[in-house]
TORKOL-4160 file (C-alpha; in steps of 0.2 Angstrom, whole numbers, padded with zeros to 4 digits, m for minus):
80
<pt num="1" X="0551" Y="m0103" Z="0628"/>
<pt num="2" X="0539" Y="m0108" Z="0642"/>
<pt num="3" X="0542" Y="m0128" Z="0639"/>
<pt num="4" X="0561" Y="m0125" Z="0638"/>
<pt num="5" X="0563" Y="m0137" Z="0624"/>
<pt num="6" X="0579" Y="m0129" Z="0618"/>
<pt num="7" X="0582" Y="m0127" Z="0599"/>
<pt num="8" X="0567" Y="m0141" Z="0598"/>
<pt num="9" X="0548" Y="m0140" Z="0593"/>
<pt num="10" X="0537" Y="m0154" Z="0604"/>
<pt num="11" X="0520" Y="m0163" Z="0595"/>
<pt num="12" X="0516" Y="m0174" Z="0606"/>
<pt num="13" X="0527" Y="m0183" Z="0617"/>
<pt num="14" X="0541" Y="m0181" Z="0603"/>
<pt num="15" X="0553" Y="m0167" Z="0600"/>
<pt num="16" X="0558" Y="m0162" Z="0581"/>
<pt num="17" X="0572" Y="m0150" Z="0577"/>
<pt num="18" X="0563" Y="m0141" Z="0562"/>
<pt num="19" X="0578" Y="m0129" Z="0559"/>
<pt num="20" X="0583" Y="m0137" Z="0542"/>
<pt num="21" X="0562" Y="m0137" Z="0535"/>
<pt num="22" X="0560" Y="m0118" Z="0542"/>
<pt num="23" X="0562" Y="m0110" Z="0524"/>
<pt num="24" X="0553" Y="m0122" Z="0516"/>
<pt num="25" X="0537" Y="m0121" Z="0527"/>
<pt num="26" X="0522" Y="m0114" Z="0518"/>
<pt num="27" X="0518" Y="m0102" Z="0530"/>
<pt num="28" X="0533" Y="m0094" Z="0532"/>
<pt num="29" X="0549" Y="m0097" Z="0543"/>
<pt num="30" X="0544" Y="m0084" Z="0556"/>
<pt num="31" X="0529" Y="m0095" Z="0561"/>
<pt num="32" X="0541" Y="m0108" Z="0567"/>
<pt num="33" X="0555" Y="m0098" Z="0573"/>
<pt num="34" X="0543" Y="m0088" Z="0586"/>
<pt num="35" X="0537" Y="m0106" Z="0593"/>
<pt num="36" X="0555" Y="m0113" Z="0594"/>
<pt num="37" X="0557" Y="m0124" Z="0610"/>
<pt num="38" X="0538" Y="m0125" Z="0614"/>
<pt num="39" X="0524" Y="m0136" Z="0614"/>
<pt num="40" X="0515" Y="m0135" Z="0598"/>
<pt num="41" X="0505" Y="m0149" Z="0597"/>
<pt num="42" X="0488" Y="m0141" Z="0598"/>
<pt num="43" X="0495" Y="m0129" Z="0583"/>
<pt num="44" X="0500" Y="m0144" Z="0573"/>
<pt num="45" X="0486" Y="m0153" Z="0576"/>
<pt num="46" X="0474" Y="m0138" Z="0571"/>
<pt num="47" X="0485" Y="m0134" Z="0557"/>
<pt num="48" X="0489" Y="m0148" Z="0547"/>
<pt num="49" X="0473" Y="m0160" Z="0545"/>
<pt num="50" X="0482" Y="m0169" Z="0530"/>
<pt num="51" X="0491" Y="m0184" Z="0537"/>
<pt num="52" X="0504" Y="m0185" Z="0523"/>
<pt num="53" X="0512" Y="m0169" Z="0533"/>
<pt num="54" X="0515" Y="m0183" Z="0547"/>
<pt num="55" X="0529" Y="m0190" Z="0534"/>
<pt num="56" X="0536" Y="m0173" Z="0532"/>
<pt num="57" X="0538" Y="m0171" Z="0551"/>
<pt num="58" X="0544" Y="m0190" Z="0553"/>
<pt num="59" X="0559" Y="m0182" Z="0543"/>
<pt num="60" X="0565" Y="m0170" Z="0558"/>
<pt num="61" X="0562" Y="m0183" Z="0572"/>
<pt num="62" X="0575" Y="m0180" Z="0587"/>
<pt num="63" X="0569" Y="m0193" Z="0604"/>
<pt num="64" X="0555" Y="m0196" Z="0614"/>
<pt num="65" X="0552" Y="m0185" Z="0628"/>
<pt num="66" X="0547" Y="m0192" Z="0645"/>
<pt num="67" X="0541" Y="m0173" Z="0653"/>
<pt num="68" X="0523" Y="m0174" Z="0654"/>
<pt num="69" X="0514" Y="m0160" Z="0643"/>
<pt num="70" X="0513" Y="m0143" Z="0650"/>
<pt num="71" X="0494" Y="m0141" Z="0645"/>
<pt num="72" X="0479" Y="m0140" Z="0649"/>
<pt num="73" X="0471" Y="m0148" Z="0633"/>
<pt num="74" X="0466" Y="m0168" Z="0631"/>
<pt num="75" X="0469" Y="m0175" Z="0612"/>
<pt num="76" X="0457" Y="m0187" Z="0608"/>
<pt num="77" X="0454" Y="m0196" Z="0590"/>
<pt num="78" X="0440" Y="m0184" Z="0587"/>
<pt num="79" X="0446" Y="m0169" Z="0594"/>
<pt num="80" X="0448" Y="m0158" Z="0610"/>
């Protein structure tokens, strides 16, 4: 809970509440459940090459946020 984004999961500078999809992941629940209220972005991006999973997230859209990311990483189009 280091980011303190409550019952939220962040990608990005947007904050998803993935509770509902959590049984339906393909991983498993736990893998969501143990990053509940952190910044996951590098995991998403790492995890999930295939765009159509953006449509899937789209879904579980909450708000923007306006905190600046808590890491030291750098997206860029062709990686870290």
């Amino acid at each position: 809970m280091d980011d303190d984004y409550g019952d939220f999961w962040r990608v990005h500078d947007n904050l998803y509440g993935l509770s509902p999809f959590m049984e339906n992941h393909p991983a498993g629940s736990q893998r969501l459940e143990m990053s509940r209220g952190t910044d996951i972005t590098e995991l998403f991006e790492c995890s999930h090459p295939n765009p159509n999973v953006d449509k899937i997230l789209a879904k579980y859209f909450v708000k923007k946020t306006d905190i600046p990311r808590n890491s030291p990483y750098t997206l860029q189009p062709d990686g870290f």
